[in-house]
C-alpha angles and dihedrals in degrees: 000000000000116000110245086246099054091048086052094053096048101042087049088047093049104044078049093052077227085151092173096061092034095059081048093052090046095047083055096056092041085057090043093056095043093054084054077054091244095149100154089060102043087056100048085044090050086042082057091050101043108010100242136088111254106244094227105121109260089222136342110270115226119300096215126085106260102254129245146210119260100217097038098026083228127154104265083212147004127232116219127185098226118237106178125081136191097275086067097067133070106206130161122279087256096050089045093052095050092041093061088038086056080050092051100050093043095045084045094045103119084049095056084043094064096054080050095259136117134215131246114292112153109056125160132205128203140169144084120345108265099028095125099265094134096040094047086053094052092041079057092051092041089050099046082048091237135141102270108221130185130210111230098209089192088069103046098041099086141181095221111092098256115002093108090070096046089051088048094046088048086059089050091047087050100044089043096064098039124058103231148131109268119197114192097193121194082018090169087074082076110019091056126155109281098203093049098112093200082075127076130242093261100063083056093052082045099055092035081060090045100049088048086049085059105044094049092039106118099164141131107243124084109243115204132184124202131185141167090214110051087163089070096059124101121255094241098056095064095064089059099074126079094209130029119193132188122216112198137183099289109252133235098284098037086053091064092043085061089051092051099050089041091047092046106128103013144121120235141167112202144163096199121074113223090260087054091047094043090069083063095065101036111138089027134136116245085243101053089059094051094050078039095062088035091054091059100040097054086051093048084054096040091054084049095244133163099209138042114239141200099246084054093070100030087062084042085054098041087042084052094054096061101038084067098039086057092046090053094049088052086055 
């Protein structure tokens, strides 16, 4: 955040059109901001000023080699710089809560070091496809300004015996040496259920592997799993994390906060008010709205029109509707 001082100045330069004072007193906050290691910010802040992106480096990826699989010789996991904040998501009031609580007790963590705590670090996500899990991990790595990885679970899951453990102890290793925010999708391939007898004996060395990885892990990064079938995890698992949280179908409201946030900056020409239009997309992913507006207003761009109209998103919806009737008959 902005000295005083520095608000003062600007505001002062700007009100004054002294342009000249005004461009020194942003490049000091810039540099302010970049010696907090806020580097996301200070980019975004010197993107405002000169329209382009600073080519320092926003944080130092990751001095290891990525690790591999032994039998594919595939990544075990892909490094992202994370683009979208908290401002891109519409979660409910309770996510939301416990997100910015997870923010404040990272951003906080010396502090809590220093009364001999640490802050959250294991968290897990489960609910519906679509729901915002993924989304909600990356808007964590972009605020707390860390590299976002995700774990590709059809590299690590192997043929070999044993080979499932090693990958996922090469992950461990990696994470262990690097502060950074750490997403384990479809986490239920690996934390399964042990006493389920349709599985071999394998996927239980496997989660017994897992569950020690978690409980000696002292690392820096925030590590995050996420899963559409909770049901299919293992009891223990759940114990490991420090936080749980349930996405859910947005609701109603939440529905025409994502239209509004889809709909932000363009011009559009409906009938239907956003309350009207909310009803449409009632028992949706959040996903499927937003390929939903995309959809329509690719198709609005594409026919060279100035306005968005009804009919735009009615044929994106209809179009939608099919697209997952036809997923669910392949399954």
């Amino acid at each position: 955040m902005a000295s005083s001082k520095h608000l003062r100045q600007i505001f002062q330069f700007a009100k004054s059109g002294d342009n000249d004072s005004f461009e020194k007193v942003a490049v000091e906050i810039i540099q302010e901001e970049r010696e907090k290691q806020h580097h996301l910010l200070a980019n975004d802040l010197e993107e405002i000023l000169y329209g382009k992106v600073s080519k320092v480096i926003s944080f130092n990826l990751l001095k290891e080699d990525i690790p591999t699989d032994k039998e594919k010789s595939l990544p075990l996991l892909t490094v992202y710089t994370p683009t979208r904040s908290i401002n891109d998501i519409v979660l409910s009031s309770e996510n939301v809560f416990q997100i910015e609580r997870i923010l404040l007790e990272n951003r906080k963590s010396e502090v809590l070091k220093s009364y001999g705590l640490k802050s959250i670090d294991k968290i897990l996500f489960y609910g519906p496809p679509g729901s915002g899990k993924t989304i909600s991990a990356e808007a964590i790595a972009y605020e707390l300004e860390l590299p976002f990885v995700v774990i590709r679970i059809d590299s690590i899951v192997s043929s070999f015996l044993g080979e499932t453990s090693s990958n996922l102890r090469k992950i461990f290793d990696y994470i262990q040496k690097n502060r950074m925010v750490v997403l384990f999708d479809e986490f239920d391939s690996i934390g399964r259920e042990r006493s389920d007898t349709s599985e071999h004996g394998e996927i239980k060395r496997v989660v017994n592997a897992l569950l020690q990885m978690f409980d000696t892990y002292n690392g820096n990064s925030i590590l995050i799993a996420a899963t559409n079938h909770e049901k299919n995890l293992d009891s223990a698992v759940w114990r490991r994390f420090e936080e749980v949280l349930y996405f859910s179908l947005p609701d109603n409201n939440q529905i025409m906060k994502l239209l509004e946030m889809k709909l932000r900056g363009v011009r559009r020409n409906l009938k239907k008010e956003i309350p009207s239009l909310a009803i449409l997309f009632k028992q949706m992913s959040h996903a499927d709205i937003e390929r939903i507006i995309r959809r329509a207003i690719k198709n609005m761009i594409l026919e060279s029109r100035e306005f968005l109209e009804d009919q735009d998103i009615l044929n994106s919806i209809s179009k939608e509707k099919s697209r997952i009737k036809n997923t669910k008959l392949k399954k």
